[in-house]
C-alpha positions in Angstrom: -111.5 -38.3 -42.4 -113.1 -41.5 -41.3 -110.6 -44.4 -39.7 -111.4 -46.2 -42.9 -109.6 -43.9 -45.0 -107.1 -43.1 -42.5 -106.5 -47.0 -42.3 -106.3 -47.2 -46.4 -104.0 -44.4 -46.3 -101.5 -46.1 -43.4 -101.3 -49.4 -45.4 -100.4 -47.4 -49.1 -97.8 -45.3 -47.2 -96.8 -49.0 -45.6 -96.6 -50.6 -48.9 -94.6 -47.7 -50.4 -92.3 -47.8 -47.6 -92.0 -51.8 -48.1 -91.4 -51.3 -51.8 -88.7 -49.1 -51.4 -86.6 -51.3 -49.1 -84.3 -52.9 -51.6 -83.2 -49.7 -53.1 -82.2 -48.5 -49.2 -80.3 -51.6 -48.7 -78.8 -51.4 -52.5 -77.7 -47.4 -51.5 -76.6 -48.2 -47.8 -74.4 -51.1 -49.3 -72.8 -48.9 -51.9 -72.1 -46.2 -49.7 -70.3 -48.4 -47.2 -68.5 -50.3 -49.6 -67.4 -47.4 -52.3 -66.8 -44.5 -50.0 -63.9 -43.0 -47.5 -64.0 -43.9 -44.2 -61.7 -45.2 -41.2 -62.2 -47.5 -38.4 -65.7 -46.9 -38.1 -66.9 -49.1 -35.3 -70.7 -50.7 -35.1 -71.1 -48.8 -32.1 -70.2 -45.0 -33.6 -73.2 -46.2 -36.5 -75.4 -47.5 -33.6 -75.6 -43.9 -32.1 -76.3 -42.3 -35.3 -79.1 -45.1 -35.4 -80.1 -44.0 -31.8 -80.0 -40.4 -33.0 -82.6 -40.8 -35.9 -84.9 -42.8 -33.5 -85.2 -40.3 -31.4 -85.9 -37.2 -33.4 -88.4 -36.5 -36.0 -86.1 -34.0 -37.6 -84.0 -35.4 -40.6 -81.8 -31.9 -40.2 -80.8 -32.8 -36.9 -79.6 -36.4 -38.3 -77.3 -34.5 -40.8 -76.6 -32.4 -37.5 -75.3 -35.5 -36.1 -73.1 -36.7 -38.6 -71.3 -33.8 -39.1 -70.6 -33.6 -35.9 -69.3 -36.9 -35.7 -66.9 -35.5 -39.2 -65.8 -32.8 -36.9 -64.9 -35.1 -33.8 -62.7 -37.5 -35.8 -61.6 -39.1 -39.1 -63.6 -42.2 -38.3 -66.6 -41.3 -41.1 -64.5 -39.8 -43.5 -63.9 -35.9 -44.8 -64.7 -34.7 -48.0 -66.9 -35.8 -51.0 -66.2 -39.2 -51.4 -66.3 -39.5 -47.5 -69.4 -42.1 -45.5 -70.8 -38.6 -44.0 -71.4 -36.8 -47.0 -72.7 -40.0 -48.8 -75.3 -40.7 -46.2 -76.2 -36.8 -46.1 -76.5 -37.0 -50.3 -78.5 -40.6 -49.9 -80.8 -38.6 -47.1 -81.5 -35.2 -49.1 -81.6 -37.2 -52.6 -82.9 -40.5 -53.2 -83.9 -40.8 -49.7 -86.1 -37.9 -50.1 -87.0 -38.6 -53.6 -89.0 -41.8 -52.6 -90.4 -40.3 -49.4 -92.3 -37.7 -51.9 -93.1 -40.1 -54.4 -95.3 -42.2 -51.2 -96.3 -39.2 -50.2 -97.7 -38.1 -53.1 -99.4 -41.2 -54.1 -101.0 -41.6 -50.5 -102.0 -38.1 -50.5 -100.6 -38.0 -46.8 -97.7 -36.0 -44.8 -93.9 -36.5 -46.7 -91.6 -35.6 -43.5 -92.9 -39.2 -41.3 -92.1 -41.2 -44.5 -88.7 -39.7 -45.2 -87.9 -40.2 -41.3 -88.8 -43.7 -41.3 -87.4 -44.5 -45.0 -83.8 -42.4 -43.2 -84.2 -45.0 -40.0 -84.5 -47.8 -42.4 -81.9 -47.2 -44.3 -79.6 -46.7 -41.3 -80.6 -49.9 -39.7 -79.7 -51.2 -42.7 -76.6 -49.4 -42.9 -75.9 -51.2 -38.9 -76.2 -54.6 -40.2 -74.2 -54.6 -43.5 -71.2 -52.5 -41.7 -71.4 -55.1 -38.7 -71.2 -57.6 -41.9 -68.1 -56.0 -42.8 -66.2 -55.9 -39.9 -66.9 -59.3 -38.7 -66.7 -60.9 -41.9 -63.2 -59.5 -42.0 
């Protein structure tokens, strides 16, 4: 593959990515304002960001969060809880668009659905800090 294609290839997956980014912030926003959840502190959904920085594995993400169900009450239990939102978010429309770039890029689906995940938590950081200081 010659660094031209590989360069026209990087800036579709980029726009795909860019494209998507209202629906992450639309599905990140729902899920913290419709779901169960405690006293979820900024820094609790800053280590979950951490976490998905720091792996290219979205299982171990959903590793993390179910963890972090099992340590407290702080994300929620059950199906209408944070934890199993951001889970459903990750392995459904999450993943959904990830394949759809992929597909039309003709290029790799897992970095796209890691960096669409990241997004979405970073996202996720800012409109939960939102909510507690706006409070």
């Amino acid at each position: 593959m010659t660094y031209a294609t590989e360069q026209k290839i990087e800036l579709q997956v980029q726009k795909g990515i860019r494209q998507a980014e209202d629906d992450l912030v639309i599905w990140i926003e729902d899920a913290l304002n419709k779901t169960k959840y405690g006293d979820l502190e900024e820094s609790q959904f800053r280590n979950l960001l951490r976490v998905s920085e720091t792996t290219d594995s979205a299982e171990v993400i959903k590793n993390f969060i179910r963890y972090q169900v099992g340590r407290d009450r702080k994300w929620g239990r059950g199906e209408e809880s944070l934890a199993e939102r951001l889970i459903q978010d990750i392995d459904g429309n999450i993943k959904e668009v990830a394949q759809r770039v992929a597909n039309s890029s003709k290029t790799d689906f897992k970095p796209i659905w890691l960096e669409l995940i990241r997004r979405y938590l970073g996202y996720g950081f800012r409109h939960l800090t939102y909510l507690r200081k706006g409070e």
